[in-house]
mmJSON file of the N, C-alpha and C atoms, coordinates in Angstrom:
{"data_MODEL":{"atom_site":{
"group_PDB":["ATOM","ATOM","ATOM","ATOM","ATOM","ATOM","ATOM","ATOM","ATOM","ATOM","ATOM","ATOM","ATOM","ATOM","ATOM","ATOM","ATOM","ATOM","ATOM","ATOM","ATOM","ATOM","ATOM","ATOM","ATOM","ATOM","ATOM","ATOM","ATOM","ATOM","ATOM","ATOM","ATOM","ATOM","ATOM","ATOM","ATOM","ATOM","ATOM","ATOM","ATOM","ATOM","ATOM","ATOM","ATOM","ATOM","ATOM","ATOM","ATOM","ATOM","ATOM","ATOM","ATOM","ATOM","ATOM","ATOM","ATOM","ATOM","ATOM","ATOM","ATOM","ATOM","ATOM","ATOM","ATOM","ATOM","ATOM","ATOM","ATOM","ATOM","ATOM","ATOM","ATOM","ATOM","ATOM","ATOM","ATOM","ATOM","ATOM","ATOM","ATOM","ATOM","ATOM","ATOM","ATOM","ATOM","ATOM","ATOM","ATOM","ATOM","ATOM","ATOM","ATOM","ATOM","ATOM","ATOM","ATOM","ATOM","ATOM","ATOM","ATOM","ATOM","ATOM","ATOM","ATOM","ATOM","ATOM","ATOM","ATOM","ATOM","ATOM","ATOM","ATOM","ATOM","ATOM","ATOM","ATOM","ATOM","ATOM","ATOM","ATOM","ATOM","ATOM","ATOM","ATOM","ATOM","ATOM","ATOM","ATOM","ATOM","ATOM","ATOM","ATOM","ATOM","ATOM","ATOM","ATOM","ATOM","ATOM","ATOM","ATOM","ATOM","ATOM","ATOM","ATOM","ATOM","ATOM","ATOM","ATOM","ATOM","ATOM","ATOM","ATOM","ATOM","ATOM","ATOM","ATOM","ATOM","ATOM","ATOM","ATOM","ATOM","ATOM","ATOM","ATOM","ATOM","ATOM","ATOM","ATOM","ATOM","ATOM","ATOM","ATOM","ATOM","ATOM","ATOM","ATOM","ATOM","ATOM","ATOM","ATOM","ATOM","ATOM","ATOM","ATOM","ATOM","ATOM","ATOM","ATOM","ATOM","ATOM","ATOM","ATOM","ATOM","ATOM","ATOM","ATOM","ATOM","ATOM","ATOM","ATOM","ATOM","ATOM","ATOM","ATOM","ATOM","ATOM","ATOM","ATOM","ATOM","ATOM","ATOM","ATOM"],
"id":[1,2,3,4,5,6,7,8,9,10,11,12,13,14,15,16,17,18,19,20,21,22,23,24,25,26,27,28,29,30,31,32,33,34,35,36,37,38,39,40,41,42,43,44,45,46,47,48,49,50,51,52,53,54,55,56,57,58,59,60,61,62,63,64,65,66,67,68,69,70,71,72,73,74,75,76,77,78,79,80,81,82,83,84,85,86,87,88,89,90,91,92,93,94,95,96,97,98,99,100,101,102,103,104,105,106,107,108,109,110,111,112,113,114,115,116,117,118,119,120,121,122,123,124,125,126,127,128,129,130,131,132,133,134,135,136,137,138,139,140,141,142,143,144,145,146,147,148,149,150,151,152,153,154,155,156,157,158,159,160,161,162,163,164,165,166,167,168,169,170,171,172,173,174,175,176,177,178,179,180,181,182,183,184,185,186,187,188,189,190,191,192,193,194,195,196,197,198,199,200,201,202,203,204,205,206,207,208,209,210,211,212,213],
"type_symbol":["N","C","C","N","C","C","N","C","C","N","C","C","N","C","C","N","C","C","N","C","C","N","C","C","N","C","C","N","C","C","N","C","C","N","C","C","N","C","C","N","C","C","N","C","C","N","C","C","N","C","C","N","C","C","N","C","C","N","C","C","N","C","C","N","C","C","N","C","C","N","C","C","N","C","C","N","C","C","N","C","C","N","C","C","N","C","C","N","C","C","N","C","C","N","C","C","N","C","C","N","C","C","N","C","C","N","C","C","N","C","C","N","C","C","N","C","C","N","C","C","N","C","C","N","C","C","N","C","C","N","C","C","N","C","C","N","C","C","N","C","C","N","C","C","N","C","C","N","C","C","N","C","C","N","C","C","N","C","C","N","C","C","N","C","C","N","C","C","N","C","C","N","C","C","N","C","C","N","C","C","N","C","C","N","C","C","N","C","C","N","C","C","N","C","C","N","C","C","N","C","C","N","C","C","N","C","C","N","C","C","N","C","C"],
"label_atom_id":["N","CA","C","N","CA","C","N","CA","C","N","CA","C","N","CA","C","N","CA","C","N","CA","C","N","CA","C","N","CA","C","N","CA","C","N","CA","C","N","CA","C","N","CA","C","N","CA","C","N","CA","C","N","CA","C","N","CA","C","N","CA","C","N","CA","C","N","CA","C","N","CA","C","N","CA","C","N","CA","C","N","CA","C","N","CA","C","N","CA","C","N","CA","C","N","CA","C","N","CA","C","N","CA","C","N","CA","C","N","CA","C","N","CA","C","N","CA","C","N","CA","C","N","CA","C","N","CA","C","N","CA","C","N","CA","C","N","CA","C","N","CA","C","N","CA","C","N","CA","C","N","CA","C","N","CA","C","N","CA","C","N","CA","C","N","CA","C","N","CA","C","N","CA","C","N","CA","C","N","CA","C","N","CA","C","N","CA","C","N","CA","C","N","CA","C","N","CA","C","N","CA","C","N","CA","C","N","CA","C","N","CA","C","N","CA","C","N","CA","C","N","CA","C","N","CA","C","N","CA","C","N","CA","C","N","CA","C","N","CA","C","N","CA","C","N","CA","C"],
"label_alt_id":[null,null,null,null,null,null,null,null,null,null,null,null,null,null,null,null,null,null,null,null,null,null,null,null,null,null,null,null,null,null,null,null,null,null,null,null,null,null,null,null,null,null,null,null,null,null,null,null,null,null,null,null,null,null,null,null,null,null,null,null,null,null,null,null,null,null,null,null,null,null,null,null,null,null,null,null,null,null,null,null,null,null,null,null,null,null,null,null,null,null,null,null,null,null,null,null,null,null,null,null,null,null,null,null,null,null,null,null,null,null,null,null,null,null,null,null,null,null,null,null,null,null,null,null,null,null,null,null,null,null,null,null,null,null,null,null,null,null,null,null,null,null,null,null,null,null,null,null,null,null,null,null,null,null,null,null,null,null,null,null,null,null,null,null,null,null,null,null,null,null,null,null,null,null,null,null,null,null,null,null,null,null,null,null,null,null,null,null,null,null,null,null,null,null,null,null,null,null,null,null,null,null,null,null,null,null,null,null,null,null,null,null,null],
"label_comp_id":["UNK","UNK","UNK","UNK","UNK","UNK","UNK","UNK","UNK","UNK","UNK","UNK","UNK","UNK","UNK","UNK","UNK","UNK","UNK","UNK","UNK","UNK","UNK","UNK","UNK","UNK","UNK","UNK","UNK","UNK","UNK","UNK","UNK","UNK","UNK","UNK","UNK","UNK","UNK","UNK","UNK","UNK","UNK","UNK","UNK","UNK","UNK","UNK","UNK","UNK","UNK","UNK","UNK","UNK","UNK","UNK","UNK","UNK","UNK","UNK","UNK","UNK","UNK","UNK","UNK","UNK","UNK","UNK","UNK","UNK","UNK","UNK","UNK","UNK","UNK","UNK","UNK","UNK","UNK","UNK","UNK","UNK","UNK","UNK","UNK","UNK","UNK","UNK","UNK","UNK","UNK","UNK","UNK","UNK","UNK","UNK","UNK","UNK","UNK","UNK","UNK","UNK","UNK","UNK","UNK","UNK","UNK","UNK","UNK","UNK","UNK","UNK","UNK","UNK","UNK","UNK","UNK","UNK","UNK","UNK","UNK","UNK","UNK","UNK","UNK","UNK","UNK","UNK","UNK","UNK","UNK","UNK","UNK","UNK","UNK","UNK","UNK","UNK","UNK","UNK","UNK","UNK","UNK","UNK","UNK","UNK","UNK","UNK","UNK","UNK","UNK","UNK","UNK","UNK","UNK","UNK","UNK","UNK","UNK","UNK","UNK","UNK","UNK","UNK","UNK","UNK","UNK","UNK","UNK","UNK","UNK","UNK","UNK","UNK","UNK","UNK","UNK","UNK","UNK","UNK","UNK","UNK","UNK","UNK","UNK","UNK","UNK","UNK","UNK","UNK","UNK","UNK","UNK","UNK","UNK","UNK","UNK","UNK","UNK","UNK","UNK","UNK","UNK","UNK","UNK","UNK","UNK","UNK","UNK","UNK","UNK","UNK","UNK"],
"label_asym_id":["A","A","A","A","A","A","A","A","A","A","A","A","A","A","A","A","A","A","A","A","A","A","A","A","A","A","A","A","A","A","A","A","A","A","A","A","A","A","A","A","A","A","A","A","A","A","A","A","A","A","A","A","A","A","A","A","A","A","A","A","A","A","A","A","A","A","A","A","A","A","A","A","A","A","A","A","A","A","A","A","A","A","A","A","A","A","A","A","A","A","A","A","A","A","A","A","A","A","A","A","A","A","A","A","A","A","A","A","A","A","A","A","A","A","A","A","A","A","A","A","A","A","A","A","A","A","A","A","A","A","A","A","A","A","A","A","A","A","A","A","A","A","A","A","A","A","A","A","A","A","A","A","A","A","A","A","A","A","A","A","A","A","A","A","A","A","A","A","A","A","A","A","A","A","A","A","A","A","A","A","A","A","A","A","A","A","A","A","A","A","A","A","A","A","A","A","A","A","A","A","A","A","A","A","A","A","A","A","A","A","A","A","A"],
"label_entity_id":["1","1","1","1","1","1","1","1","1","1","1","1","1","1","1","1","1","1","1","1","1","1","1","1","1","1","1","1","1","1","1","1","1","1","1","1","1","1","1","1","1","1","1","1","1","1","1","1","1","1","1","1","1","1","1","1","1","1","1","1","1","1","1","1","1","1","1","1","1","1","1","1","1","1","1","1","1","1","1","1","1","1","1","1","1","1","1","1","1","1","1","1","1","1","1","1","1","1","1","1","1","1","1","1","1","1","1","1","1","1","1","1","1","1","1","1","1","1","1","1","1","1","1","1","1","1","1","1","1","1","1","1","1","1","1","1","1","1","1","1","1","1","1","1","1","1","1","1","1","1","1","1","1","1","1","1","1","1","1","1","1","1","1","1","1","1","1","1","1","1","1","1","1","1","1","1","1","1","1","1","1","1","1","1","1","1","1","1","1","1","1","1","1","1","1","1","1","1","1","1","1","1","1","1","1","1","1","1","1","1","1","1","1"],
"label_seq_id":[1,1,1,2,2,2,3,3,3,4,4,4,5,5,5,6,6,6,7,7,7,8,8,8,9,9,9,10,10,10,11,11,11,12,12,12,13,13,13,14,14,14,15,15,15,16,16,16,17,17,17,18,18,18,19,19,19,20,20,20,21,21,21,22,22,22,23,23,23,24,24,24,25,25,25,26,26,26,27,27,27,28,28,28,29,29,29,30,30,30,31,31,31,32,32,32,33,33,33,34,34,34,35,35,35,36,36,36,37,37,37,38,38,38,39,39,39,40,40,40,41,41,41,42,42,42,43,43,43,44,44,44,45,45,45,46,46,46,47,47,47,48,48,48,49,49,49,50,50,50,51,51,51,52,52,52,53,53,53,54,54,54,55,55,55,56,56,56,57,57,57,58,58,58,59,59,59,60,60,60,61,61,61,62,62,62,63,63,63,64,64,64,65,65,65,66,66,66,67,67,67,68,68,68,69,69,69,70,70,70,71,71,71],
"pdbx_PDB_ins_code":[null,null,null,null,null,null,null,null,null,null,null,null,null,null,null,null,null,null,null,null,null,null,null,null,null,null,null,null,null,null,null,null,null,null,null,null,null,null,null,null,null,null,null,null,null,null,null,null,null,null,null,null,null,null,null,null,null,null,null,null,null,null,null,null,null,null,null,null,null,null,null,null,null,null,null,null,null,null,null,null,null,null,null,null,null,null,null,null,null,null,null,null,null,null,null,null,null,null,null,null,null,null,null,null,null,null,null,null,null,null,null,null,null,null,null,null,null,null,null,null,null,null,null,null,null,null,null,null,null,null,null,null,null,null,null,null,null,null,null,null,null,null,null,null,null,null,null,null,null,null,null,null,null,null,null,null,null,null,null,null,null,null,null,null,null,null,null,null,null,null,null,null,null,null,null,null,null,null,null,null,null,null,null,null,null,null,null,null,null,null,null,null,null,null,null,null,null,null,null,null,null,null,null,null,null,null,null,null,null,null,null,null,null],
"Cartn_x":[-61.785,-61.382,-61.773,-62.5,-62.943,-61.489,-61.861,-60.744,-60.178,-58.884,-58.045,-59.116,-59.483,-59.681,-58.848,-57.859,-57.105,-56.695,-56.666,-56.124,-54.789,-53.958,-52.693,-51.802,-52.237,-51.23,-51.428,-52.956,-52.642,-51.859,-51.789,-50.893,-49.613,-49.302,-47.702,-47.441,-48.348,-48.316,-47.922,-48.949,-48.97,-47.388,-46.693,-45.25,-44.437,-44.483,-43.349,-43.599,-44.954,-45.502,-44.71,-45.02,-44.402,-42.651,-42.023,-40.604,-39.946,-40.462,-40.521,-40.678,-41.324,-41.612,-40.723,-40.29,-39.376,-38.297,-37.62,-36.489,-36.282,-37.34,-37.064,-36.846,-36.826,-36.412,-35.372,-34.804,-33.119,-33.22,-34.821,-35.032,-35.239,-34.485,-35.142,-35.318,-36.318,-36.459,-36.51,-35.283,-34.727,-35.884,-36.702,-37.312,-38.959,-39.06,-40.498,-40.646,-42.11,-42.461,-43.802,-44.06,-46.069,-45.41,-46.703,-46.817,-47.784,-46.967,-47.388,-48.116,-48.346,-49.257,-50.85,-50.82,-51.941,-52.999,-52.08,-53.018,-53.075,-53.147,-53.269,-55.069,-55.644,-57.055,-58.122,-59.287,-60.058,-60.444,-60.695,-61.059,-59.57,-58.935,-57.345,-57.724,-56.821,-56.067,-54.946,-54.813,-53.774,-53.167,-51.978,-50.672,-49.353,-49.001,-47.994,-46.796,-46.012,-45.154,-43.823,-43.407,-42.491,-41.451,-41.196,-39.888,-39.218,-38.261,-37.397,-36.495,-35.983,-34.58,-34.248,-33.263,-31.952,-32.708,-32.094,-32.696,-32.111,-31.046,-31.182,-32.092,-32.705,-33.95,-35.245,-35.164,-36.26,-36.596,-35.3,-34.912,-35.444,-34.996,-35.485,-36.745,-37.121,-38.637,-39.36,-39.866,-39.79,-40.145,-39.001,-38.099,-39.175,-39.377,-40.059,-41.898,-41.689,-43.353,-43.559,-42.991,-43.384,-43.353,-42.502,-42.166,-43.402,-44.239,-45.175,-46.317,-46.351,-47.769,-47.582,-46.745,-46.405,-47.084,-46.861,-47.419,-49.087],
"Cartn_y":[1.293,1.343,0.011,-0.054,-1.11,-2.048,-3.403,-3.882,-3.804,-4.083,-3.561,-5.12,-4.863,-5.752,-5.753,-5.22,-5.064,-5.929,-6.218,-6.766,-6.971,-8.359,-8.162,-7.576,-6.963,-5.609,-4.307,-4.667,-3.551,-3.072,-4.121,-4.136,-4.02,-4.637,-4.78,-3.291,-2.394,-1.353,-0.259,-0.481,0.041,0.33,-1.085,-1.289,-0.755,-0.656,0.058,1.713,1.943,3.388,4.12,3.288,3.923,3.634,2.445,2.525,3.36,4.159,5.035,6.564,6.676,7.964,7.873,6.473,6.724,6.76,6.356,6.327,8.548,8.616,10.151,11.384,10.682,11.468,10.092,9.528,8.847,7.811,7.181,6.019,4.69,3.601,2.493,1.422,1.075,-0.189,-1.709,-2.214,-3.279,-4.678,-4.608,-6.231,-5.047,-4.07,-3.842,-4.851,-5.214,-5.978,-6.237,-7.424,-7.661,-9.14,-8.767,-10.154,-11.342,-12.076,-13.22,-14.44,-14.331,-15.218,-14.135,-13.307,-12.29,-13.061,-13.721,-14.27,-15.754,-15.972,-17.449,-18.454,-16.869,-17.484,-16.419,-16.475,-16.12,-14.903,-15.563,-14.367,-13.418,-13.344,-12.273,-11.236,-10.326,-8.936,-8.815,-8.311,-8.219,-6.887,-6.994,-6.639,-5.811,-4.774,-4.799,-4.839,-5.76,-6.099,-4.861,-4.002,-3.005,-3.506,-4.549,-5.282,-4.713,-5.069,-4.363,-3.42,-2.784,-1.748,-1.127,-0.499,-0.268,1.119,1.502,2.17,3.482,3.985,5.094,5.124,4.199,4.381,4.661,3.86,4.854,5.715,6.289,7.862,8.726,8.395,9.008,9.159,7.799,7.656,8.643,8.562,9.052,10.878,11.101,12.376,13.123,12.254,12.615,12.774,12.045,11.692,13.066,13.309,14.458,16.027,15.822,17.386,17.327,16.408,16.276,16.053,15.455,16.025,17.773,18.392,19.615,20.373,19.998,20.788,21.17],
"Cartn_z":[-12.813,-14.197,-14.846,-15.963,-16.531,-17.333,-17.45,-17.696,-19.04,-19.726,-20.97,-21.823,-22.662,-23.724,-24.886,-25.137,-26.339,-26.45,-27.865,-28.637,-29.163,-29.248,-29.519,-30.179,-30.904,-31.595,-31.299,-30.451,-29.69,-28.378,-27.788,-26.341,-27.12,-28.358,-28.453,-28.859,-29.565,-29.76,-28.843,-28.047,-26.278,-26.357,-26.03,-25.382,-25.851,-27.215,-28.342,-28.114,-27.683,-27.529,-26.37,-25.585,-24.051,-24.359,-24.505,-25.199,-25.561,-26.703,-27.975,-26.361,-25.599,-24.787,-23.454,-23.305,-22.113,-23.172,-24.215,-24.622,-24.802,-25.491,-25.361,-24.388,-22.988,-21.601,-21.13,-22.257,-21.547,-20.815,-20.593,-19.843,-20.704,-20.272,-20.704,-19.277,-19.609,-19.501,-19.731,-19.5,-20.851,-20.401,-19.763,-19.306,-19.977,-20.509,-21.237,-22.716,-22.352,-23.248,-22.91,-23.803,-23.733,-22.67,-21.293,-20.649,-21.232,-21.65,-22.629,-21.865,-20.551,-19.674,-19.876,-20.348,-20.608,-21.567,-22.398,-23.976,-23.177,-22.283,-22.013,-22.27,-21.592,-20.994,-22.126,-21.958,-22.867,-21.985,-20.5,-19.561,-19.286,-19.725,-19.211,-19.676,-19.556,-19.665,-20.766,-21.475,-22.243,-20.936,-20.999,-19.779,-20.359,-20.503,-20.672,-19.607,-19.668,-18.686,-18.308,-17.495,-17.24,-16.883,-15.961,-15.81,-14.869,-14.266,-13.697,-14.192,-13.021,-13.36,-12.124,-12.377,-11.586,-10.982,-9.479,-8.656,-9.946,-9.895,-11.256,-11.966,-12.505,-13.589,-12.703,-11.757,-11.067,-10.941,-9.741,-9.761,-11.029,-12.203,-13.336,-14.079,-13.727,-13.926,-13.158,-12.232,-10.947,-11.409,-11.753,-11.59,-13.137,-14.306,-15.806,-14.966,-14.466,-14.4,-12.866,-12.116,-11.31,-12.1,-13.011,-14.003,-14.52,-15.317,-16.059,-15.107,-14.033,-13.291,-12.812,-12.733,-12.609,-13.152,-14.574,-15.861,-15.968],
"occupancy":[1.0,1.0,1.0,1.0,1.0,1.0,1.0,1.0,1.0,1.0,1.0,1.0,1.0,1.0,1.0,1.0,1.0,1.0,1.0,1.0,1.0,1.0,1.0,1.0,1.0,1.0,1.0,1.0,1.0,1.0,1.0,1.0,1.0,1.0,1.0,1.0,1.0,1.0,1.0,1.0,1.0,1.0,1.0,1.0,1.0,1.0,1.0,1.0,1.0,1.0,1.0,1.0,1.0,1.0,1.0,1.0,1.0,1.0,1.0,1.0,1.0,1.0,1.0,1.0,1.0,1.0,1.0,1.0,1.0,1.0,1.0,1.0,1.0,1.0,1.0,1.0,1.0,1.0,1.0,1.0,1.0,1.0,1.0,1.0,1.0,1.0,1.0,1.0,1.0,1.0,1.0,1.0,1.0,1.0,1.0,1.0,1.0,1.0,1.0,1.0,1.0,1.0,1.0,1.0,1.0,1.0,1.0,1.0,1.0,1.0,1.0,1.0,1.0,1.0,1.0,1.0,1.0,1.0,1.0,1.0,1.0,1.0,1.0,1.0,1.0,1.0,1.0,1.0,1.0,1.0,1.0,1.0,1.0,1.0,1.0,1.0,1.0,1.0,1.0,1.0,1.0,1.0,1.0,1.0,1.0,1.0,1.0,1.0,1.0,1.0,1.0,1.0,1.0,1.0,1.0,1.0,1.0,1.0,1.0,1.0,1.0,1.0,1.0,1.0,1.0,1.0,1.0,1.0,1.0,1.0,1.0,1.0,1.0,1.0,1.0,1.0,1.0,1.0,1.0,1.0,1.0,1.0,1.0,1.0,1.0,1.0,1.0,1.0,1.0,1.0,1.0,1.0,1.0,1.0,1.0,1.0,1.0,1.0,1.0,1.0,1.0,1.0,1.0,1.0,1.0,1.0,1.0,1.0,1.0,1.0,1.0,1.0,1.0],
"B_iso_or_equiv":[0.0,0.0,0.0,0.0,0.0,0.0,0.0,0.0,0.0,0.0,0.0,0.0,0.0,0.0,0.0,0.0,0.0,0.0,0.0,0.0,0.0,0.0,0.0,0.0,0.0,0.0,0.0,0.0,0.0,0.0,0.0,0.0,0.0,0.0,0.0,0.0,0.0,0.0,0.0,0.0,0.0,0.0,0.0,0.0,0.0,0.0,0.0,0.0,0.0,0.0,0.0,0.0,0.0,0.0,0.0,0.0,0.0,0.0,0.0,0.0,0.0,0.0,0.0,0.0,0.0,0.0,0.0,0.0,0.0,0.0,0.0,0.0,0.0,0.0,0.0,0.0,0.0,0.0,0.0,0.0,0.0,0.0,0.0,0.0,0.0,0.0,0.0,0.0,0.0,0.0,0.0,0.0,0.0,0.0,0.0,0.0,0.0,0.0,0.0,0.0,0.0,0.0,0.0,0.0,0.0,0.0,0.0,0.0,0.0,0.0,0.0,0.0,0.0,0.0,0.0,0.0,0.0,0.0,0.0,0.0,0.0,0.0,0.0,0.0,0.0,0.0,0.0,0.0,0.0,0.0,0.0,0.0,0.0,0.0,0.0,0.0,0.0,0.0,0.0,0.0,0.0,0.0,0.0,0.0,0.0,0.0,0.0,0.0,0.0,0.0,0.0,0.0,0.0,0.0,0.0,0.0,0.0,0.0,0.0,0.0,0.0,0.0,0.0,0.0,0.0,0.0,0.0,0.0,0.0,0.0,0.0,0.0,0.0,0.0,0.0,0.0,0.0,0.0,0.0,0.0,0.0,0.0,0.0,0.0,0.0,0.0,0.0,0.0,0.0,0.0,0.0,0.0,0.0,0.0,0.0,0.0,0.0,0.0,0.0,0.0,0.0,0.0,0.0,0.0,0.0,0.0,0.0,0.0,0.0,0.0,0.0,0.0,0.0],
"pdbx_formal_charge":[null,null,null,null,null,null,null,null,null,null,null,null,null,null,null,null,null,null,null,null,null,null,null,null,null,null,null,null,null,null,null,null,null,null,null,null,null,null,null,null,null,null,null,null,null,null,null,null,null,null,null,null,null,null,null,null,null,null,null,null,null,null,null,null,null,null,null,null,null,null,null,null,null,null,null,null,null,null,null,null,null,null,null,null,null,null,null,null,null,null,null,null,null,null,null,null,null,null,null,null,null,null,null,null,null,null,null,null,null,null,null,null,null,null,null,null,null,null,null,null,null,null,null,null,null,null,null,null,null,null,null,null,null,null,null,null,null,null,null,null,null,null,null,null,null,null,null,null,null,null,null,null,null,null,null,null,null,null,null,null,null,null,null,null,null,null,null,null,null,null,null,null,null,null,null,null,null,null,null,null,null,null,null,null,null,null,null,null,null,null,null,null,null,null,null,null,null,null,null,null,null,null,null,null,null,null,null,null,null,null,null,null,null],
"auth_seq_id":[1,1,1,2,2,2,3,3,3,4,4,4,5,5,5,6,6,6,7,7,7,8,8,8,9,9,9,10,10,10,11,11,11,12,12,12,13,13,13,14,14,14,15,15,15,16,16,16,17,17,17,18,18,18,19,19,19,20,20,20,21,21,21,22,22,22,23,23,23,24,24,24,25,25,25,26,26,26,27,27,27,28,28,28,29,29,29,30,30,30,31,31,31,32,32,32,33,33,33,34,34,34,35,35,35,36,36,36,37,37,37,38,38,38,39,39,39,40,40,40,41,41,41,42,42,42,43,43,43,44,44,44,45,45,45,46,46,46,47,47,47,48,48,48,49,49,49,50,50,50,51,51,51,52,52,52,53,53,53,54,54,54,55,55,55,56,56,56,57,57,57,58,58,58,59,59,59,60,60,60,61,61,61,62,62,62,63,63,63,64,64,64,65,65,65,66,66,66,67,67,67,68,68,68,69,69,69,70,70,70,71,71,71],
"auth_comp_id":["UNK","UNK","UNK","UNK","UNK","UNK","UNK","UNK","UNK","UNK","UNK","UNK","UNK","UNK","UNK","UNK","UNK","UNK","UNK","UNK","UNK","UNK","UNK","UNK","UNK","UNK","UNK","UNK","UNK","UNK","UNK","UNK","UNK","UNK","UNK","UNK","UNK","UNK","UNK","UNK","UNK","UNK","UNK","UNK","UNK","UNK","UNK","UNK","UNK","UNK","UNK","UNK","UNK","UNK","UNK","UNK","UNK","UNK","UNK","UNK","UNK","UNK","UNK","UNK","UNK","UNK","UNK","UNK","UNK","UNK","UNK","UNK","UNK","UNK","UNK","UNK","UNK","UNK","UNK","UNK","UNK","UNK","UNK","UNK","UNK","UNK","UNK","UNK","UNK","UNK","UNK","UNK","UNK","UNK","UNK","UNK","UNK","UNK","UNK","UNK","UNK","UNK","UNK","UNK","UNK","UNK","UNK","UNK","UNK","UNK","UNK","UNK","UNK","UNK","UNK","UNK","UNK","UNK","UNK","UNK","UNK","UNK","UNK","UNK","UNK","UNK","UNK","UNK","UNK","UNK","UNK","UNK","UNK","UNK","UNK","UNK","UNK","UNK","UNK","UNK","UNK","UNK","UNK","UNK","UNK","UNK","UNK","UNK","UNK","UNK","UNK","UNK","UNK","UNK","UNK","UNK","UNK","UNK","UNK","UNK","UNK","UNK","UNK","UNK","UNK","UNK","UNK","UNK","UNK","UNK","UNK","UNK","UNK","UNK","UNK","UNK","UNK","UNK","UNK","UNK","UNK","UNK","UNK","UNK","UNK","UNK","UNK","UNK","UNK","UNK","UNK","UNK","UNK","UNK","UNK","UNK","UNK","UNK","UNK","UNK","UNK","UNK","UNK","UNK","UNK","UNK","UNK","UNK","UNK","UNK","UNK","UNK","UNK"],
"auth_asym_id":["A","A","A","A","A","A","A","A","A","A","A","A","A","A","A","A","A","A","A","A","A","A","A","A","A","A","A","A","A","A","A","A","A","A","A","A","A","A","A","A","A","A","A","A","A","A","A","A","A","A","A","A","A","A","A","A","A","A","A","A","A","A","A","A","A","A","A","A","A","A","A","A","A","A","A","A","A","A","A","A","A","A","A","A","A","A","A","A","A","A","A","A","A","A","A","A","A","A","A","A","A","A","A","A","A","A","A","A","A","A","A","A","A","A","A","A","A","A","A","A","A","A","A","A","A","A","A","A","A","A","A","A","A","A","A","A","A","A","A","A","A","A","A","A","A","A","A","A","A","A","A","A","A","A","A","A","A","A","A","A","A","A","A","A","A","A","A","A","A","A","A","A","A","A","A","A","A","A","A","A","A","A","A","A","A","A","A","A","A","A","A","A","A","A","A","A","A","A","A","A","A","A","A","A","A","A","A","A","A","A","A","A","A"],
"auth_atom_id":["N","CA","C","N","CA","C","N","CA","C","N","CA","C","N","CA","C","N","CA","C","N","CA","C","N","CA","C","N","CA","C","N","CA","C","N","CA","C","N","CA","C","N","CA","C","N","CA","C","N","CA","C","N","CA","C","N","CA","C","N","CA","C","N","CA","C","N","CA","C","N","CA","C","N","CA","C","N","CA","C","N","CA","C","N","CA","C","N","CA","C","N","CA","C","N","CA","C","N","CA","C","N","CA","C","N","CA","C","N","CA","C","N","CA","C","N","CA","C","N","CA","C","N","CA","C","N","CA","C","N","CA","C","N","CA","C","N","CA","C","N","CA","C","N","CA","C","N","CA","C","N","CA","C","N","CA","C","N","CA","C","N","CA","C","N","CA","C","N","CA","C","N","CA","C","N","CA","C","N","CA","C","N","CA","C","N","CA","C","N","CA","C","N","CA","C","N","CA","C","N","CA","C","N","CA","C","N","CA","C","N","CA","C","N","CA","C","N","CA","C","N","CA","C","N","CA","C","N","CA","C","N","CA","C","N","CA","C","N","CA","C","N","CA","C","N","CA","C"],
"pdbx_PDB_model_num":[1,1,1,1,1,1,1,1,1,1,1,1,1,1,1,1,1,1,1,1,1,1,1,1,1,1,1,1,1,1,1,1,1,1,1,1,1,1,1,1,1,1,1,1,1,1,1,1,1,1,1,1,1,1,1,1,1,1,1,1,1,1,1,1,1,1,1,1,1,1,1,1,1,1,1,1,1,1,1,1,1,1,1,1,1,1,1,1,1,1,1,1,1,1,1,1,1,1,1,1,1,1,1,1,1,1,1,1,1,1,1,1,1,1,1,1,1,1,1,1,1,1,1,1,1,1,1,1,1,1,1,1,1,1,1,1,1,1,1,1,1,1,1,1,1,1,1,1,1,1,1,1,1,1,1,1,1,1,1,1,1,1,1,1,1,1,1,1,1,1,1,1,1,1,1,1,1,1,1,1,1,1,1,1,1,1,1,1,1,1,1,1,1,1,1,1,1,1,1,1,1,1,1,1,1,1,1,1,1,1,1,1,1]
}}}
């Protein structure tokens, strides 16, 4: 997979995107956000950072994303 070149409103976009789609199957992830060591270097990645969470949110994660490879 070739690497993310986006641009910073676009990654922050990204984050609010996926936010906005786990909040609508009851998941959050409270440490999502843009990884801000991403904009450091000229050669980086813009990153969006997922963060941790609690084995429940896994479970759930987990649990959205197997229904939908299902489909």
């Amino acid at each position: 997979m070739p690497l993310d070149r986006s641009l910073p409103d676009d990654v922050h976009e990204s984050a609010e995107e996926l936010r906005t789609a786990l909040k609508d199957h009851g998941i959050t992830l409270p440490s999502l956000g843009v990884d801000l060591p991403g904009f450091a270097g000229v050669y980086s990645v813009s990153l969006v950072a997922l963060g941790n969470c609690n084995a429940a949110t896994a479970h759930r994660l987990a649990e959205v994303l197997r229904k939908a490879a299902a489909r």
